[in-house]
N, C-alpha and C positions, 0 to 999 in steps of 0.2 A: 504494500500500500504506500504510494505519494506521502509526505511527509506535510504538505501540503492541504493533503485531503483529510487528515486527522484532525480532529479538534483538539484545541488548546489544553493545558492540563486547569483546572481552575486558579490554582496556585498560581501561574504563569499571568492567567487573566486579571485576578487581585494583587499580581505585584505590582503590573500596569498601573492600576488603579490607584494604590498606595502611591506610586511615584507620579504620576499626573497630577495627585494632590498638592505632594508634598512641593511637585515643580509651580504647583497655581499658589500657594502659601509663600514661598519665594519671592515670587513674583511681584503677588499683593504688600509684601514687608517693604522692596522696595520702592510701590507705587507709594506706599503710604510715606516712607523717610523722603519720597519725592516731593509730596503734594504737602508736606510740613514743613522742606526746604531744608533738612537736615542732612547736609548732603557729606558732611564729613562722620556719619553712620552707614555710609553706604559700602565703601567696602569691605565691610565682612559679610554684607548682606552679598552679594555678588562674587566673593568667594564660595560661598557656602551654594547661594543657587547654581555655579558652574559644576561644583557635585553629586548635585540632582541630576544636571544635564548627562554629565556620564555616566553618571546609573541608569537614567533612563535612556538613551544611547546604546548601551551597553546589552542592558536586557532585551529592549525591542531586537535587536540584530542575534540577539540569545534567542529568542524563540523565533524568525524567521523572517523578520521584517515587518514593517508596514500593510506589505500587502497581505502578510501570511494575517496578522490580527484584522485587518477587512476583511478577509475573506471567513472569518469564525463568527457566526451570529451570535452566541453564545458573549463572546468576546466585543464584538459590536453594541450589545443590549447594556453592558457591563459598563462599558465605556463611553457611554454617549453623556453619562453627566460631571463624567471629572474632564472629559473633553471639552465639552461646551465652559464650563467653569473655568481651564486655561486656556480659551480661546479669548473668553473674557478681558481675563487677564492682561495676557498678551495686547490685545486691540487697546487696552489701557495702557499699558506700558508704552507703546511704541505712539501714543498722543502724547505719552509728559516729556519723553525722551528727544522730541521734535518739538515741542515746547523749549524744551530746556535749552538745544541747540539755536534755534532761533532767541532767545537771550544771550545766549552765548554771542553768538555771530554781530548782533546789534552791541553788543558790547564793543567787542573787537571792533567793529566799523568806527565807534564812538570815537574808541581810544585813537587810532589810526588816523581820523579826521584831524583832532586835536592836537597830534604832534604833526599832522600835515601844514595845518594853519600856523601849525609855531614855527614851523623849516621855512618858511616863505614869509619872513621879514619884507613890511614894506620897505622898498628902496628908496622911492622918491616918484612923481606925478608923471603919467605920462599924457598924450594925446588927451583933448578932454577932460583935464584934472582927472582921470582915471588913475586907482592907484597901481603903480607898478610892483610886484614881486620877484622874488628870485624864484626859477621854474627848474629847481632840484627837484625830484621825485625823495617824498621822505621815506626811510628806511621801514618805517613802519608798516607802509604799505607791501613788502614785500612778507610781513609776518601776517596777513589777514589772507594774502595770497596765497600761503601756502597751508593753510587750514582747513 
């Protein structure tokens, strides 16, 4: 018999389970240290879920992959609510974390602007009483470029 064509052991189905949780619990620890802004608690939050991740890595590829647990209804029925629970998750996590870069980024822009404005000393008036600058490119901007 296919190895494939066997159902799962249950054991194999509830470790899924155990670790889906355990990875939506991760997750949540760090959306939550996110949306409190306590961002110097996050890595050990983030060691600890990369953990999770190769356990559950580990296991799924231990009993057959992805497709072998689709294809087990037993395994499918088991799994539809710690799935949906880290799908949650996830879909939460990857809003704060686009969040977060998009502050970040406008940061960087800020800062970048502001030593742009400081490199280019007026010189003195051109055409127009127009003020004239020095057209250095500040060093700055090469540090927001390479971000």
């Amino acid at each position: 018999m296919d190895n494939s064509a066997r159902p799962l052991p249950a054991r194999d189905i509830e470790a899924m389970a155990d670790l889906s949780d355990r990875l939506a619990d991760a997750i949540e620890a760090e959306c939550a240290v996110l949306a409190d802004r306590q961002l110097t608690r996050l890595q050990p939050l983030i060691e600890a879920k990369i953990q999770v991740v190769k356990a559950y890595e580990l296991h799924l590829a231990q009993i057959g992959g992805p497709a072998r647990v689709a294809g087990d209804a037993e395994a499918r029925a088991r799994l539809k609510g710690p799935t949906r629970r880290l799908r949650e998750a996830l879909a939460l996590h990857t809003v704060q974390i686009a969040a977060a870069r998009t502050v970040a980024d406008r940061l960087v822009r800020s800062i970048a602007d502001t030593v742009a404005a400081q490199a280019r000393p007026v010189i003195g008036y051109g055409p127009r009483a127009a003020l004239r600058t020095a057209s250095a490119a500040p060093a700055a901007m090469a540090i927001h470029a390479s971000i």
